[in-house]
N, C-alpha and C positions, 0 to 999 in steps of 0.2 A: 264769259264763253260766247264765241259766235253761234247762230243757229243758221240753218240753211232750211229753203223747202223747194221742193222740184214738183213737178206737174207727172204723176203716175202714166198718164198718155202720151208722154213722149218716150217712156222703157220700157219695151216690150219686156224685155229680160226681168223684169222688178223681181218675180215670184220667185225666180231661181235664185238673186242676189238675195234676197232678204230671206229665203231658207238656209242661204252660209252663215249670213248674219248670223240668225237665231243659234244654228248650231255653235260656232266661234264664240259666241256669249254665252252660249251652257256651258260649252268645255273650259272657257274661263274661270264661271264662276264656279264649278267644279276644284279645278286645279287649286282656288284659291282659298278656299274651303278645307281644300286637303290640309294646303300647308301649313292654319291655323291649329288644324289639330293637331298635326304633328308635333309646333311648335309649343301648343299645351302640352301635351304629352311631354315633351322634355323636360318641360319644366315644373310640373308636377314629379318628376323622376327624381329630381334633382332638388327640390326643396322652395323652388321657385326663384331661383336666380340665386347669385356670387354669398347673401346671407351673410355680409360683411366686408365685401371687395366691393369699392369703386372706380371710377374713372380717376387718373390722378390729375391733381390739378397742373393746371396749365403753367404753360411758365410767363406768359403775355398777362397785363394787367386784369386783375382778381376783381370780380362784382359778384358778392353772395348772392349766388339763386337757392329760395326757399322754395318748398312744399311743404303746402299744413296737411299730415295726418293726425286727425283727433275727432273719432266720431261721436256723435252730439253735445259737440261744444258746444255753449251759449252767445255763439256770435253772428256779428248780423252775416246771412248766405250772401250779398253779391259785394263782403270783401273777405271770403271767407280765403282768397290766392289772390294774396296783395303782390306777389311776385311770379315772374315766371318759373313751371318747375322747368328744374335741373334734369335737360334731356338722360345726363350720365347716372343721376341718379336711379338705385334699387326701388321699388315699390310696392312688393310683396309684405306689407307691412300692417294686417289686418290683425293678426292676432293680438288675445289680451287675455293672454298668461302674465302668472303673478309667480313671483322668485319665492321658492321654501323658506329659504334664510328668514331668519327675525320677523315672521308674521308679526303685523302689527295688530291692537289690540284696536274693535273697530268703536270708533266715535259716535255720538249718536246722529241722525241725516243732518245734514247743514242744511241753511239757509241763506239766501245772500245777506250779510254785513251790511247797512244800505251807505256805511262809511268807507266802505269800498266802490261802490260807484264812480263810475266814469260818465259824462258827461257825453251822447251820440255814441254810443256804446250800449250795447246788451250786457246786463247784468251775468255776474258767473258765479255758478254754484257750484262746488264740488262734486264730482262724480262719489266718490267714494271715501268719506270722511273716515281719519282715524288720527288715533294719538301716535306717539313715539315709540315704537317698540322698547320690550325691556333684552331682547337679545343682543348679542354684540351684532351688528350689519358691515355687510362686506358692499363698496359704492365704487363710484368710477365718476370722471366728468367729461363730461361732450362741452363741445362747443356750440351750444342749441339753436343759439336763432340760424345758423348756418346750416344748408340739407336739407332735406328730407325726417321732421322732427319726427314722425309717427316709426320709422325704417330706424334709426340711430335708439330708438326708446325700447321699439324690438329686440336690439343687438345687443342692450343692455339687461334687459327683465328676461329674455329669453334664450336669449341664444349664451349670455356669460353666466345668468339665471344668479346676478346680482340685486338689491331690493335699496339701496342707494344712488341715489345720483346728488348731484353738485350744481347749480345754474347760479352763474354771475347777474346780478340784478344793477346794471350800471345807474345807479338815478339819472345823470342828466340827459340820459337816453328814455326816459321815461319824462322827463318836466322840463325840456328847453327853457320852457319861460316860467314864470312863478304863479302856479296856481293854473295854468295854462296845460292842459293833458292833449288838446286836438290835434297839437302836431306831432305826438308821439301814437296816434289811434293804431298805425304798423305795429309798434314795438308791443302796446300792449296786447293786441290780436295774438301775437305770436308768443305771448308767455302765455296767455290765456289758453290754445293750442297746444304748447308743451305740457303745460301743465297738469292739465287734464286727462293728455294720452298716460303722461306717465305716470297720474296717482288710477288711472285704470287697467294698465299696467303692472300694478305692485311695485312700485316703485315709490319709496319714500326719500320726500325732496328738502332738502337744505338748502335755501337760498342765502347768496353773501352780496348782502348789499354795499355798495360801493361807491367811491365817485360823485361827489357833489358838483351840481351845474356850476356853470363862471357866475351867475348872475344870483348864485349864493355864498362868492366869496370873492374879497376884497385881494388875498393875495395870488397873482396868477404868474407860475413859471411855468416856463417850457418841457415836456412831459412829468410834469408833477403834477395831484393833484391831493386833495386834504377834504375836511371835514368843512361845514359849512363856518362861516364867522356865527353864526346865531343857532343852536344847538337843537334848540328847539324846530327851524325848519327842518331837521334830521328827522324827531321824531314824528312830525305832521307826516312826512314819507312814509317813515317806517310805519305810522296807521294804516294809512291807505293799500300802499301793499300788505298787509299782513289780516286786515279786512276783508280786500279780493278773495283773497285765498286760502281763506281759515276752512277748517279741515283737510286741506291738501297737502299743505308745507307742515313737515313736522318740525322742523328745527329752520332757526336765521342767525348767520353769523352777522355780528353788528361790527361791520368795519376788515379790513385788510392789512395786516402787517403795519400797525401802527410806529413800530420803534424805527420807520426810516423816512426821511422829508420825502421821499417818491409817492408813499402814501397819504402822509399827512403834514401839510404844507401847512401854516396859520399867520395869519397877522403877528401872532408872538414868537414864534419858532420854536416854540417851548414845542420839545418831543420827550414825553415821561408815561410812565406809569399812572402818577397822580392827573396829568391834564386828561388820559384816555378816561379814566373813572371817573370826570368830571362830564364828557359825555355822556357815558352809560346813566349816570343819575339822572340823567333828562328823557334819552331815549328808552333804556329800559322799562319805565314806567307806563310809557305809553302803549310799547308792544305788549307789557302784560295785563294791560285794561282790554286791550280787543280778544287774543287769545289766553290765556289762564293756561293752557294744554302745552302749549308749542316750546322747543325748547332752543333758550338764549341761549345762546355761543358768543363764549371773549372774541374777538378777532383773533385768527390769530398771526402771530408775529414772525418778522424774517428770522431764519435759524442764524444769527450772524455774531459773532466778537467787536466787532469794529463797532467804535464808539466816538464822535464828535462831535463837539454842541451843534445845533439846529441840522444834523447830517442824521444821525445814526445811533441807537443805544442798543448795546452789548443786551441780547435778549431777557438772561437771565437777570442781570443787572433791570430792565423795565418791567420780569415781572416780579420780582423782589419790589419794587416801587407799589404795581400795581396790586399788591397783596398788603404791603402798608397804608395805601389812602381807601381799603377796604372796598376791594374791587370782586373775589370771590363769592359775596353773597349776593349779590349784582346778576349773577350767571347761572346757569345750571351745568354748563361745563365750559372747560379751557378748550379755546381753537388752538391748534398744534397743525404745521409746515413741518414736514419730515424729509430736507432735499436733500436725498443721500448719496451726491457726489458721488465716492469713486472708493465703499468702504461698504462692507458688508453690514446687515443690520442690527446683528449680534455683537458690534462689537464696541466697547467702550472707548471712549477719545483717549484716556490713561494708559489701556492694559498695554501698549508697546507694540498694538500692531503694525506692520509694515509689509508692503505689496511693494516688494524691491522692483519689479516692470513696470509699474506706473508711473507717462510721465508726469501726471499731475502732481505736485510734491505735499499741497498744504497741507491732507491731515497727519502726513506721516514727518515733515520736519516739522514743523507750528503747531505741535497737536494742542486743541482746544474743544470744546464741547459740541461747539457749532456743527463741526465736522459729521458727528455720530447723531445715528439715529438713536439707540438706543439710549444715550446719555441725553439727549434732547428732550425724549418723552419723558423720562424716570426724573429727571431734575425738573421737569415744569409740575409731576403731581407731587412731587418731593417738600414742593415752594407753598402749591396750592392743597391741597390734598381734597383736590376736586376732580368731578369725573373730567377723562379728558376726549375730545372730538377729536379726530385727525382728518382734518378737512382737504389737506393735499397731500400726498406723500407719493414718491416716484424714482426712478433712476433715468438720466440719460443715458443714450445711446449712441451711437453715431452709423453703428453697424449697418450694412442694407439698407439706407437712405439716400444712396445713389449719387452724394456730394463727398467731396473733400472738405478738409477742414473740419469748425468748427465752427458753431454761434461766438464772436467777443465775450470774454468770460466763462465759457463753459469748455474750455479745454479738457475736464476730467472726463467729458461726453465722450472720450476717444479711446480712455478705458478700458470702458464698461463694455463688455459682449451682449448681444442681445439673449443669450442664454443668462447669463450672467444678469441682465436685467428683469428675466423672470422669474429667476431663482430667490432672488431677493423680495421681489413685489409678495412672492410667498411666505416667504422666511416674515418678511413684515408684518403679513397679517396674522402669521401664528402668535406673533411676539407681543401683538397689540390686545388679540382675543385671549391669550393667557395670562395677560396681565390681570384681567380683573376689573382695570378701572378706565378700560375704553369702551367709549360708549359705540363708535364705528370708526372705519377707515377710509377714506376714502380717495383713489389714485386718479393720480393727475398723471395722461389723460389718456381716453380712448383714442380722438380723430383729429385731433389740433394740427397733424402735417396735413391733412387736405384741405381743411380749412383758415388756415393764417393769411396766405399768399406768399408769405415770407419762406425761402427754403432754408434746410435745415444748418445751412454755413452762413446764413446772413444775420447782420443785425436785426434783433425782432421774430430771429426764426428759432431761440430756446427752447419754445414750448413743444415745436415738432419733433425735439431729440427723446422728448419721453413720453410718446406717442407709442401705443401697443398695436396700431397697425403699419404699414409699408406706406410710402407715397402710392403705388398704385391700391390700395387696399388689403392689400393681401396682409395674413393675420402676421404677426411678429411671435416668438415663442412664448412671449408674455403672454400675447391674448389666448394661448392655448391653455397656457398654464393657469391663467383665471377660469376659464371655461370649465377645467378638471377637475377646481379644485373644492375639496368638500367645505361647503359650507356649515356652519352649525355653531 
């Protein structure tokens, strides 16, 4: 800014100009004064902004802008906003209420693990340690590193007054190189931040660890990726995160829809039952040295029929496998995918149902198991007769997303009403809590249309058709119908 200075003995006039001045400047800062209140005022009226509506995203190339909400985290303060926040972003996002549902059972105080250590990193201690509730828990999944984490954790434990959440734990976004943590120091700030807000929150977190770096495996295709060639750098991972974070994570699903090469690619192509429990004998062991408390979850698998060597196994068919090379005692519960296409959740893949308006045809010409919710859960405890996890479970929609079409493959998205997709997310969780032998549910997902980049007719944009809010935020009937609906 320029400044200027003048000589008082050259303006007679000064006293009378600089008495406008003065005034001009009170009645400014007045007026401005006003409008702050005012603008408090509405928003105090109102609950402090949209409380689940945001900006939609752009349709120009996507760059995640985060804000960390998570107050006394244990990170260092001048990288405590390694990004810039998201102007569109809410930020009324202070409170820390805790969801009724399935109170957990509290832990006694942690301490930091010092095998969770990160290197130029502050040590993280859990805010509020506890074990796995014994209630059935009603969950949802965000897309977390993206947003405004503390606003999205709110929307979750508060405003749907759900006590589950879901966060993907990619490894090689966490260890680019081997043994190597400093170039991930963003990534782990920002689980350290979610993680925190949300077990202060009430929120009990299931982490599904995923995704091995290239520089832990020999075979690499183009979007596939697999377990490590050496089983063992698995479990050195799975230490480390489960270290961090002990008393905060109540449950880790170990691995993702093993029975298809997109998740598990290997030097041998071997996709079974028997090779995944030949994992879990590695890693398993390791994650129950650090926590004793925390509860292993199978991965779990694509709800699919299709079967071909180094391609794909028929689910039931891998976990019939995976029950023979003695994969059940390995777990504390079965992960379960409940992708319920374009079929109600009561209903069984046999009984002769038929939605003669749908054009989707498969589960009513080809009927097969895959298809059904219901026949999917009942036939995996039927195999196992283990408690079972429902880690994602969801309906597309295509209704009110403002595209034509469809994502490739998910044609049956065109179905489903968005009424029709609430009715069910309900119908599912009644079906799962009266079952007896689920331990929680948890729907995929809350926010994935704002945060993908991909819209909801393009390749890569699947995930946004079973999204319970709008591209511009606004709530979908699902999200009302979770928000309503009695927990217990």
């Amino acid at each position: 800014m320029s400044r200027y200075t003048f000589n008082p003995k050259l303006d007679p006039n000064r006293d009378r100009r600089r008495r406008t001045l003065i005034g001009a400047l009170a009645f400014a800062a007045v007026l401005i004064v006003g409008i702050a209140l005012f603008i408090i005022g509405i928003r105090a009226l109102t609950g402090g902004g949209n409380d689940g509506d945001v900006q939609a995203t752009s349709s120009a190339s996507f760059v995640p802008q985060v804000t960390i909400f998570a107050q006394d985290v244990t990170i260092q303060p001048d990288e405590a906003n390694p990004t810039p926040a998201d102007p569109a972003a809410p930020t009324d996002a202070s409170g820390e209420g805790s969801a009724p549902a399935g109170e957990a059972t509290q832990a006694p105080a942690a301490t930091m693990d010092p095998r969770g250590a990160l290197p130029g990193l502050a040590d993280f201690t859990c805010p509020s340690p506890r074990q796995t509730p014994e209630q059935f828990g009603y969950g949802i999944q965000s897309n977390w590193p993206v947003g405004d984490i503390g606003y999205w954790n709110s929307v979750m434990a508060e405003r749907l007054k759900l006590n589950w959440t879901k966060a993907q734990v990619r490894w090689k976004d966490f260890e680019p190189v081997k043994g190597d943590y400093s170039q991930a120091q963003n990534n782990w700030q920002l689980l350290d931040a979610f993680t925190a807000d949300a077990n202060k929150k009430g929120l009990n977190i299931l982490f599904g660890v995923i995704d091995a770096p290239e520089w832990a495996r020999s075979t690499i295709k183009a979007d596939k990726t697999g377990p490590p060639d050496d089983f063992s750098e698995a479990a050195r991972f799975f230490e480390k995160v489960i270290a961090r974070y002990k008393g905060c994570v109540q449950a880790v699903e170990v691995w993702n829809e093993m029975n298809i090469d997109r998740e598990w690619t290997t030097p041998s192509g071997a996709i079974s039952g028997e090779e995944y429990v030949k994992f879990l004998n590695v890693v398993a062991p390791a994650i129950r040295a650090v926590d004793p408390n925390i509860t292993l979850v199978m991965g779990a698998l694509a709800p699919t029929g299709y079967s071909a060597p180094g391609e794909s196994v028929d689910d039931f068919t891998y976990m019939d496998q995976f029950v023979a090379a003695g994969g059940p005692a390995l777990v504390d519960c079965i992960g379960v995918h409940l992708n319920g296409y374009n079929m109600p959740p009561d209903k069984e893949w046999n009984e002769g149902y038929n939605d003669t308006t749908a054009k989707f045809r498969g589960p009513f010409d080809s009927p097969h198991h895959s298809w059904s919710f219901k026949s999917t859960l009942y036939g995996y405890y039927q195999r196992t007769n283990k408690p079972q996890c429902v880690t994602e479970f969801g309906w597309a929609s295509m209704e009110n997303l403002g595209v034509e079409g469809n994502p490739p493959g998910f044609e049956f998205a065109l179905d489903n009403t968005e009424q029709e997709q609430a009715d069910w997310i309900v119908q599912g969780f009644q079906i799962m809590r009266e079952s007896g032998f689920v331990k929680f549910g948890i729907i995929f997902n809350l926010d994935y249309i704002q945060k993908i980049g991909q819209k909801p007719n393009e390749s890569g944009g699947d995930p946004a058709t079973y999204s319970i809010i709008r591209p511009d935020g606004a709530p979908r009937p699902a999200f009302d119908a979770v928000e309503k609906l009695t927990k217990q």
